[in-house]
C-alpha positions in Angstrom: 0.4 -3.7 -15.3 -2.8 -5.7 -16.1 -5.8 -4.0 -18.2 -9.2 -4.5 -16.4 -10.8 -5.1 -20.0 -14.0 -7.1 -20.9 -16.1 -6.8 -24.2 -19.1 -4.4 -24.3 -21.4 -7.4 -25.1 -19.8 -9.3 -22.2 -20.3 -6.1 -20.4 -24.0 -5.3 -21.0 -24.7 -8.8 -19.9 -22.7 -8.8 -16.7 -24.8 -5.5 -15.9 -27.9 -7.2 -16.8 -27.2 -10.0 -14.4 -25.9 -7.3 -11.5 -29.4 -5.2 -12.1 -30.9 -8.1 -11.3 -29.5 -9.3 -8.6 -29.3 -5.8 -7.3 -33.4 -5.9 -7.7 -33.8 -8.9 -6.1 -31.8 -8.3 -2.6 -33.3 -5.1 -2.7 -37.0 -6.5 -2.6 -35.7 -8.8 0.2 -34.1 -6.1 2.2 -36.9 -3.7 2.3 -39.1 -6.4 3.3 -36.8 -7.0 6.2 -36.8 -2.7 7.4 -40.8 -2.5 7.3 -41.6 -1.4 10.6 -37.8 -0.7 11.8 -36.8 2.6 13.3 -35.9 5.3 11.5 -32.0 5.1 11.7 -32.0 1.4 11.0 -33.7 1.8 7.8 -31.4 5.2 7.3 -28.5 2.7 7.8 -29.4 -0.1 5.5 -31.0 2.5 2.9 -26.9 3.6 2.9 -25.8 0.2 2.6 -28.1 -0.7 -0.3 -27.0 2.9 -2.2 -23.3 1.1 -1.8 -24.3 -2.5 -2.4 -25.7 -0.9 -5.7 -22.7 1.3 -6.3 -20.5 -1.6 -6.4 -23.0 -4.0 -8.3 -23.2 -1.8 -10.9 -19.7 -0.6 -11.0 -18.2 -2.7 -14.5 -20.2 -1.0 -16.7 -17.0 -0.2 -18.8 -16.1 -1.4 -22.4 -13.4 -2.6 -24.8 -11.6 0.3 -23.0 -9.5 -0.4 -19.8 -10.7 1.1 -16.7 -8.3 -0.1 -14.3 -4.6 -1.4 -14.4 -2.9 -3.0 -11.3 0.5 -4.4 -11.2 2.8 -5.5 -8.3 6.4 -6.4 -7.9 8.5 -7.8 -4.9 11.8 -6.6 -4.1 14.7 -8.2 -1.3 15.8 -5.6 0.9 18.0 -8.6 2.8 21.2 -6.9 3.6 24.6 -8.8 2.8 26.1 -7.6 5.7 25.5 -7.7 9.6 23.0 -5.3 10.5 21.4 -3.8 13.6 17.9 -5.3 13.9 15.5 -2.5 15.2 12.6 -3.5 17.9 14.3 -3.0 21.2 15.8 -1.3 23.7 19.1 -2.7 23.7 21.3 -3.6 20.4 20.7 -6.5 18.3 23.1 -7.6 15.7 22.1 -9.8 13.1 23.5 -13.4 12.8 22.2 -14.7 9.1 19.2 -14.9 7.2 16.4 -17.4 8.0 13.7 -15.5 5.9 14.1 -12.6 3.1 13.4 -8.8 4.1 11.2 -7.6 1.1 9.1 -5.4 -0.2 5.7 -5.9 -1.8 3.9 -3.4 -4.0 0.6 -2.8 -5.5 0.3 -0.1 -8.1 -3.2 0.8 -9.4 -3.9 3.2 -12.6 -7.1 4.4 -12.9 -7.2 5.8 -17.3 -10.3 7.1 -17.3 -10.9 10.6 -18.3 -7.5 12.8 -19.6 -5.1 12.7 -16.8 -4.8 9.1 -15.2 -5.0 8.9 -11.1 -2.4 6.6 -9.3 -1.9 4.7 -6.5 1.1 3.1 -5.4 1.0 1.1 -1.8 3.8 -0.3 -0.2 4.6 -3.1 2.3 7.6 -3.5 4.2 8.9 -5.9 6.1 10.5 -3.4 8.7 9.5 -2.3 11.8 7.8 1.1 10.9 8.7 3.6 8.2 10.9 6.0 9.4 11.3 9.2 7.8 14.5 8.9 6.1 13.1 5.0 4.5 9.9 7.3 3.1 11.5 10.6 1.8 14.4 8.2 0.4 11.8 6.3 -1.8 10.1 9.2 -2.6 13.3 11.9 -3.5 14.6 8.3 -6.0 10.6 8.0 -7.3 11.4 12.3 -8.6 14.3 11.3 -10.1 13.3 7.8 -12.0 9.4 8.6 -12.4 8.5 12.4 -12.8 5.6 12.0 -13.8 4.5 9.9 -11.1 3.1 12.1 -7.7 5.4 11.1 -4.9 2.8 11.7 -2.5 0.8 8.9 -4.3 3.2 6.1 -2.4 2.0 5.2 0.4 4.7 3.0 2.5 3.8 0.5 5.7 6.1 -1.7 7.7 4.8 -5.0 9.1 5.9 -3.9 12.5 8.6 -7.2 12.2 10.9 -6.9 15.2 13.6 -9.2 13.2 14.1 -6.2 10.2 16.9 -4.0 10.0 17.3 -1.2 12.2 16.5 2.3 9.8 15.4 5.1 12.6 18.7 6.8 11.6 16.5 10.4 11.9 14.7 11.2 15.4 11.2 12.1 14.7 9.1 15.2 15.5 12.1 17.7 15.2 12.7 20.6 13.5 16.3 19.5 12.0 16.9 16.2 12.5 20.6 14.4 12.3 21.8 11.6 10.9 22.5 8.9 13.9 24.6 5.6 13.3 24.9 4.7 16.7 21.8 4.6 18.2 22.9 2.6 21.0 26.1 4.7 22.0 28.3 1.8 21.0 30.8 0.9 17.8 29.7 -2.4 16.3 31.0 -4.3 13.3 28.1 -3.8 11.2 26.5 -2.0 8.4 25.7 1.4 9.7 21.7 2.4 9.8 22.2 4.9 7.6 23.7 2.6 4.4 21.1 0.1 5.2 18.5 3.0 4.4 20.4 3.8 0.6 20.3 0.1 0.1 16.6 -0.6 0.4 15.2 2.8 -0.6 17.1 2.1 -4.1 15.6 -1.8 -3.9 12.2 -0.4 -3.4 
């Protein structure tokens, strides 16, 4: 992960700089609202305290603030799959682009205990529940001391992904299903396809 770092001189000047900038949009901005109605110049007063907010924000030292990292990973199977998106069954016939998943971590270090935020893109149709408690049930096991409830996981809504709704939502106990469509077909069943990318990711 990359430190967010600049030196405290470089710091105090940048802040300089963003005061004044923040002075001299603010000037122009009130001179805009004189004579507006009151929830105009409510809403712009709010926008201003944010404009400022952010403006002012680096006023950090030699000491990181922020780290971010990200990664990529292939979750292209190696084996025939079911491609999810439709009502009837699909069955994959090569690879004209990757499958993958992209992550952004951020680490905020401030104060004693540091705050994380892991997001995840997939290039799947949706996450379905067993692709999100897989990645989070590995995450216990390989990072304890990362909150699994700090992932957050997003497909792309691609209808040319792998087929992973192997558990029906919005029931009590759900089962396993391999054979969404009712049929057997020479292919990786959902449910391995699921393993496989919630180790890759």
């Amino acid at each position: 992960m990359r430190d967010i770092c600049i030196s405290q001189r470089s710091a105090d000047r940048f802040v300089v700089r963003c005061a004044a900038l923040a002075a001299h949009l603010n000037s122009r901005v009130f001179a805009f609202i004189r004579g507006s109605s009151f929830r105009r110049q409510a809403t712009i007063a709010f926008g201003i305290v944010a404009m400022n907010s952010l403006l002012l924000l680096p006023t950090f030292g030699a000491e990181p603030a922020l780290r971010i990292g990200w990664a990529s990973a292939d979750l292209t199977p190696d084996r025939p799959v079911l491609i999810g998106g439709q009502f009837h069954a699909r069955v994959s016939e090569g690879v004209m682009d990757p499958v993958t998943a992209t992550v952004l971590a951020l680490e905020s270090v401030r104060g004693e205990k540091p705050t994380r935020l892991i997001m995840v893109s997939c290039d799947l149709i949706n996450i379905n529940d067993a692709v999100r408690d897989g990645v989070r049930e590995r995450l216990r096991e390989t990072l304890p001391d990362v909150a699994p409830l700090s992932i957050i996981l997003f497909g792309t809504h691609t209808h040319s992904a792998p087929y992973t709704a192997v558990r029906p939502r919005f029931r009590p106990d759900p089962q396993t299903n391999d054979r969404p469509y009712g049929v057997d077909l020479d292919v990786m069943p959902p449910s391995e396809y699921v393993a496989f990318a919630t180790e890759r990711i």
